[in-house]
C-alpha positions in Angstrom: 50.3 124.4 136.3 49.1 121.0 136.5 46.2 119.4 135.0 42.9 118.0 136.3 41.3 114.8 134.6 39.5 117.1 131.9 43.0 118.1 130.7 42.5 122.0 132.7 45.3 123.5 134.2 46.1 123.8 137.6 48.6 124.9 139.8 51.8 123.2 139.8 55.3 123.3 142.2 57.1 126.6 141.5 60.9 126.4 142.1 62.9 128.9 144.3 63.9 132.2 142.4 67.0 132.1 140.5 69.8 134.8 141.0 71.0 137.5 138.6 74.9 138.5 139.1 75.0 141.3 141.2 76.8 143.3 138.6 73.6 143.7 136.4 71.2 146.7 137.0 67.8 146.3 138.7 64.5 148.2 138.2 63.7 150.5 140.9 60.6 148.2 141.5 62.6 145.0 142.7 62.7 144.2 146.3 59.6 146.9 146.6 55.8 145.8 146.7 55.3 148.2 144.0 56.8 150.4 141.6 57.4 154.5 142.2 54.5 156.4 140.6 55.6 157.1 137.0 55.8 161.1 136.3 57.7 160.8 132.9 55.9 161.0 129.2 56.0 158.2 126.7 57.4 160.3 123.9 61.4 159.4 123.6 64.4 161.0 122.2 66.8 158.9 119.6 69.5 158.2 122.2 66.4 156.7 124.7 64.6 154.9 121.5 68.3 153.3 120.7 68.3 152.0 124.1 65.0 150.3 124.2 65.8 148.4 120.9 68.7 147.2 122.4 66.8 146.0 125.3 63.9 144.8 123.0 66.4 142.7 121.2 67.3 140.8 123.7 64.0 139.7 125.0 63.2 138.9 121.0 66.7 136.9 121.0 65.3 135.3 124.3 62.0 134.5 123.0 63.8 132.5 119.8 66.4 130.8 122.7 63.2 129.9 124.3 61.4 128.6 121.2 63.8 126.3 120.3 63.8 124.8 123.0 60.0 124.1 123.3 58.7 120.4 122.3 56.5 117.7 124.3 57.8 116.3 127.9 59.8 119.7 128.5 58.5 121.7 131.9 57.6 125.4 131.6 60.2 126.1 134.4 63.1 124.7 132.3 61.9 127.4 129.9 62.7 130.0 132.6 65.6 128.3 133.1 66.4 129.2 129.2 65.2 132.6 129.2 66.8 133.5 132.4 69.9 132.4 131.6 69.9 134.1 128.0 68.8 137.8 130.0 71.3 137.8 132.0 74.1 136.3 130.2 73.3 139.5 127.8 73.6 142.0 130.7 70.4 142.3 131.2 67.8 141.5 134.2 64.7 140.1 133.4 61.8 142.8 134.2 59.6 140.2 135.4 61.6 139.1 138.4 60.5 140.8 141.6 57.5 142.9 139.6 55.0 143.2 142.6 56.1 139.9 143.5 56.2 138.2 140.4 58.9 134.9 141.1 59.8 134.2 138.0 61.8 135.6 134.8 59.1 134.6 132.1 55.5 134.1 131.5 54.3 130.5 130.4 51.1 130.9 129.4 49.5 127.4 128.6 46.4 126.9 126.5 43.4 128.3 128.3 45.9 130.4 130.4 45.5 133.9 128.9 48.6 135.8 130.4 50.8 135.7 133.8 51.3 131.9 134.1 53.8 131.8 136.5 56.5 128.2 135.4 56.4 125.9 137.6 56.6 121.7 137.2 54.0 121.3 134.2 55.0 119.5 131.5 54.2 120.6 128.2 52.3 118.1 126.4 51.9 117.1 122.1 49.3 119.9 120.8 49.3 122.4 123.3 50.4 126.0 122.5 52.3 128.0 125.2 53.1 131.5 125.0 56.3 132.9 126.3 56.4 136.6 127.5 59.5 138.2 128.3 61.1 141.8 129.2 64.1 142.7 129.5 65.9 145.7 131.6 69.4 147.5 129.9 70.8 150.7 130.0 67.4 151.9 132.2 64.8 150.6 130.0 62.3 148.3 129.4 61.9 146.1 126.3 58.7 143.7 126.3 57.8 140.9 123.6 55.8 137.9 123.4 55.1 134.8 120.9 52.8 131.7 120.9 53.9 128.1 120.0 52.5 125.4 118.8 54.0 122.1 120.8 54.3 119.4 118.4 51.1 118.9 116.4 48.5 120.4 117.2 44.8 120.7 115.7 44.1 123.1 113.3 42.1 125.4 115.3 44.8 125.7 117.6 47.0 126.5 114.5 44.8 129.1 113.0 44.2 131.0 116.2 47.7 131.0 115.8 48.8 132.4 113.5 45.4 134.7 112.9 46.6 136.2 116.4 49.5 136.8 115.0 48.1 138.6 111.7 45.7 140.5 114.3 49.0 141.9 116.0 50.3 143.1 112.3 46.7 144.7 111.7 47.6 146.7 115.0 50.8 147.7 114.2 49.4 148.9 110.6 46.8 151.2 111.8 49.9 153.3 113.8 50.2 156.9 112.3 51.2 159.9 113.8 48.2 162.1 114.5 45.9 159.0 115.1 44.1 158.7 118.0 45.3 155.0 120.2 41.7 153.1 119.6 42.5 152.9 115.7 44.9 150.4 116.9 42.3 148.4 119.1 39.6 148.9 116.4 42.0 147.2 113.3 42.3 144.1 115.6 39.0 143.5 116.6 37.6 143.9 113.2 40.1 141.3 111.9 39.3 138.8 114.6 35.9 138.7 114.2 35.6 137.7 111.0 37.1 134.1 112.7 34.1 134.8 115.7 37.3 134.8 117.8 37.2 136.4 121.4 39.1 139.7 122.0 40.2 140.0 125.6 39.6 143.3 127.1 40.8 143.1 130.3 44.5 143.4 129.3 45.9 145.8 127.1 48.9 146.8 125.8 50.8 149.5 127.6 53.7 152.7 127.0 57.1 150.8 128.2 60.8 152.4 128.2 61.8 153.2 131.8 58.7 152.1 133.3 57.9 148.5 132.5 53.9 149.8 132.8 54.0 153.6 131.8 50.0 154.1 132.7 49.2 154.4 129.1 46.5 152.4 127.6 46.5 150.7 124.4 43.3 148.8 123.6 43.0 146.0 121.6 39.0 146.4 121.2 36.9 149.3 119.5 37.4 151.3 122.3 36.9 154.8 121.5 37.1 156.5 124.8 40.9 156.1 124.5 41.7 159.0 122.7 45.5 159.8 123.3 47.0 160.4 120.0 50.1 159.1 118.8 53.6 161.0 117.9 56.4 160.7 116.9 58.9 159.1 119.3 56.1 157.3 121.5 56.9 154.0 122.6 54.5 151.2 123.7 53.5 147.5 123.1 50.6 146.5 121.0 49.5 142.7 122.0 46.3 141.3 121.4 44.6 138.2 123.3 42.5 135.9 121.1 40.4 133.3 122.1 38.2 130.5 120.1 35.5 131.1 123.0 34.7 133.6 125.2 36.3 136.5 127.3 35.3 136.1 130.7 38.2 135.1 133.0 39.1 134.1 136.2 42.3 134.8 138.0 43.8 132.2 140.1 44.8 132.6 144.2 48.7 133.3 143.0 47.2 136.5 141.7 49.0 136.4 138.5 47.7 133.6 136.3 44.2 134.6 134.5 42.6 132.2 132.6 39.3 131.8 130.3 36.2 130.9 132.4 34.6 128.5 129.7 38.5 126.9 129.2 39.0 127.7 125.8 42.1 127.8 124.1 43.8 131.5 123.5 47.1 132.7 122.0 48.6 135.9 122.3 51.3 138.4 120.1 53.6 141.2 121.5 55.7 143.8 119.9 57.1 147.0 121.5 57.2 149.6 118.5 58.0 153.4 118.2 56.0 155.9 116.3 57.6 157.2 113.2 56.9 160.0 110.6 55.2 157.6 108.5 53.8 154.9 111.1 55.7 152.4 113.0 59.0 150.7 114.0 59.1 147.6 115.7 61.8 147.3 118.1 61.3 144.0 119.4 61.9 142.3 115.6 63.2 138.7 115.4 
């Protein structure tokens, strides 16, 4: 992603795909067009949950690797650089890499960019926020986490949407009992954002992960009531809301991947992958 001479993004120079040591496991999907058709449930056993949280921690630990290196003048391909190189120097691969074609081992998702910007030469510039989205693959499954950034200073509307994305996530994560039906989760969010007349995306939802990156269940982040799957114990997805300060209609760019706001307002996004307890939730990917 570059940028026009009204500040918008658009596309920059991506960079060839960087190598993971052979001696690292890959998803079934990589080097295919598409994954296998998922049969399996989203419900896990103790031994399957352990694994995910140590997959989830490293794309958490990767996210905070990331983070620190974030500031004005740095490209959004030197942060896959970072996150690449933490994934795999953990053992893991990063889920990402080779997902129905995906080049990279990160999402860099700059101001209007909503999700799926692919790095590439764009430099990030004094008040922008970028959000970084990484997964990684251990032990068979998936862990999958994202967090927004502020770059240097930014204005305070980017700072609320912030960190009110942020508090929308909580909400989500909140409203997660056993017994509850999946659009409590959606309608907790929504509810909070409005009050800020923020956008809620709809188009992109959060999703079961564990060993499929994209299970096929649905988590909305809207009042949505015609998901009615209910939650138990043991289930395993991400909850991770998209916020915008305008509106929701989007556009997705000719790479395929990178889907940004029509109108070019500025939108952040939060991700956690959590597991259903007894008495709500666990987040896996903590940091």
């Amino acid at each position: 992603m570059s940028r026009d001479e009204h500040g918008h993004l658009t596309p920059g120079r991506i960079s060839p795909q960087r190598p993971v040591p052979a001696s690292i496991a890959r998803p079934e999907y990589v080097g295919r067009v598409a994954p296998a058709p998922y049969d399996g449930g989203d419900v896990y056993d103790p031994a399957t949950v352990d694994a995910i949280r140590r997959s989830s921690r490293i794309a958490a630990d990767a996210i905070t690797a990331v983070g620190a290196a974030i500031r004005p003048g740095i490209t959004t391909d030197q942060l896959d650089v970072v996150a690449h190189d933490y994934v795999t120097s953990h053992g893991a691969y990063p889920s990402t890499l080779g997902y129905r074609g995906y080049p990279k081992s990160v999402c860099t998702s700059v101001n209007e960019v909503i999700c799926h910007g692919i790095p590439d030469d764009t430099v990030l510039q004094d008040g922008d926020v970028v959000n970084i989205d990484i997964t990684a693959f251990q032990e068979g499954v998936h862990g999958d986490t994202n967090r927004t950034f502020v770059v240097g200073e930014a204005s305070q509307d980017a700072v609320d949407l912030v960190e009110r994305t942020r508090e929308a996530l909580n909400r989500g994560i909140k409203a997660v009992a056993p017994g509850r039906q999946v659009n409590v989760i959606g309608r907790a969010i929504e509810v909070y954002a409005k009050r800020f007349g923020y956008g809620v995306v709809r188009d992109y939802t959060g999703h079961g992960v564990g060993r499929a990156f994209h299970s096929g269940l649905i988590i909305p982040h809207y009042d949505a009531p015609q998901y009615t799957d209910v939650m138990e114990p043991g289930m395993v997805f991400t909850i991770e809301p998209m916020l915008t300060l305008g509106g929701i209609d989007a556009d997705i760019w000719d790479d395929d991947w990178t889907v940004t706001t029509r109108d070019h307002s500025l939108t952040a996004q939060f991700e956690h992958t959590l597991v259903v307890t007894e008495r709500g939730a666990e987040v896996l990917t903590t940091y």
